[in-house]
Backbone as a ProteinNet text record, in pm:
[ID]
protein_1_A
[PRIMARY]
XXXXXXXXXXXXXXXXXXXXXXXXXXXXXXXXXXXXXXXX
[TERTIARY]
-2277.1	-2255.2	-2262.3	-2155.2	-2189.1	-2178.1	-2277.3	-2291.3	-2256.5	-2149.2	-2132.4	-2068.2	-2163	-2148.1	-2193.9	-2264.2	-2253.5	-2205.9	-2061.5	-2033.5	-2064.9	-2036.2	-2083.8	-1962.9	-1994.6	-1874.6	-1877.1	-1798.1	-1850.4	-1717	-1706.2	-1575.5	-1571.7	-1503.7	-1486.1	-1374	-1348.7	-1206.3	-1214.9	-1091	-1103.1	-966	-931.8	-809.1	-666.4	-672.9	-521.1	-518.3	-688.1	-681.5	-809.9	-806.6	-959.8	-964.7	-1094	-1134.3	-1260.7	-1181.9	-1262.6	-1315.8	-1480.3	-1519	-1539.9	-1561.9	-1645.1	-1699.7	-1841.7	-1919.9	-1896.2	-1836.8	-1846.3	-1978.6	-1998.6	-2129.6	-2201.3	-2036.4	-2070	-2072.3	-2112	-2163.6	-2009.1	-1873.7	-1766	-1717.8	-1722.6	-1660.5	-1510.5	-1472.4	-1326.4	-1287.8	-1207.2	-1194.7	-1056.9	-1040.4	-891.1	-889.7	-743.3	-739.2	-600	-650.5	-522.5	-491.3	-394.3	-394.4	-448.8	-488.4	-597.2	-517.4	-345.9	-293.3	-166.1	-126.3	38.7	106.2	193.2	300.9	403.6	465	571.3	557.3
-1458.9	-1319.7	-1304.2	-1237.5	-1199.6	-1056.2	-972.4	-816	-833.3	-680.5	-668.8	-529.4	-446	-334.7	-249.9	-272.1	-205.3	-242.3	-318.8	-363.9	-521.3	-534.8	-647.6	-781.8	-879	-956.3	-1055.9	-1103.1	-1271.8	-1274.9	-1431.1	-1510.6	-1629.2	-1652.6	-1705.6	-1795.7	-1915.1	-2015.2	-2081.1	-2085.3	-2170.2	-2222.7	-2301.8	-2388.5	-2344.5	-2202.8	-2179.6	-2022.5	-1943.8	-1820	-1753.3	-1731.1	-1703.7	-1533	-1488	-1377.1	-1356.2	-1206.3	-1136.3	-1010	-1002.1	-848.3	-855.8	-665.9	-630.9	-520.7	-441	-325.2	-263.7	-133.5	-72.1	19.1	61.6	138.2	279.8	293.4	410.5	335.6	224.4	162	135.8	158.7	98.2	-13.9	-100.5	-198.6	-196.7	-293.8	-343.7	-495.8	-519.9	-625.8	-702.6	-791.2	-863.6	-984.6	-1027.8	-1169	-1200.9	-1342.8	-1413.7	-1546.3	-1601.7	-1742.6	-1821.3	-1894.5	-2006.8	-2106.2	-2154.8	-2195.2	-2173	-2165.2	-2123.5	-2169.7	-2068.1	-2162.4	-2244.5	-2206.9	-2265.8	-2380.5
82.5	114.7	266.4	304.3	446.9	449	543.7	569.6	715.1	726.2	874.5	899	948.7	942.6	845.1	765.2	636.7	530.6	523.3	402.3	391.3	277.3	237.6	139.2	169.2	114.8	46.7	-73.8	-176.7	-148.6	-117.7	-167.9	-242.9	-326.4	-381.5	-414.2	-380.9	-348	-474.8	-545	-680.4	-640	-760.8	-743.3	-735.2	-822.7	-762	-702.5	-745.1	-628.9	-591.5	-491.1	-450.5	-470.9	-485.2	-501.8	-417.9	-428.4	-245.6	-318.9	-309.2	-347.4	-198.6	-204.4	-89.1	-137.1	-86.6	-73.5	74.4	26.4	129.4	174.1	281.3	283.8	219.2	168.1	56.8	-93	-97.4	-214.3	-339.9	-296.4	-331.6	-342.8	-462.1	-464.1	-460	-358.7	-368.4	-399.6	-499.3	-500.1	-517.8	-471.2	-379.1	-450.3	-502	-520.5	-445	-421.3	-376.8	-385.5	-313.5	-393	-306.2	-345.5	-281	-155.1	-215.3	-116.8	-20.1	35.1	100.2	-9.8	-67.5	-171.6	-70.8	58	111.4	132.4
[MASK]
++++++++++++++++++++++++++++++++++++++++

């Protein structure tokens, strides 16, 4: 976890896509996936 500013962050890298929460400082989770590698 890293905090900076207030929000707060997990990542997570798996084999074909990583996932991104974050906390914002009004206590909102957001959460992001993407793919783990450049397809090109």
């Amino acid at each position: 976890m890293t905090k900076q500013n207030g929000w707060e962050f997990w990542i997570d890298r798996g084999g074909t896509f990583t996932d991104i929460v974050a906390k914002r400082p009004d206590g909102k989770l957001v959460i992001h996936k993407v793919l783990s590698e450049n397809p090109d």
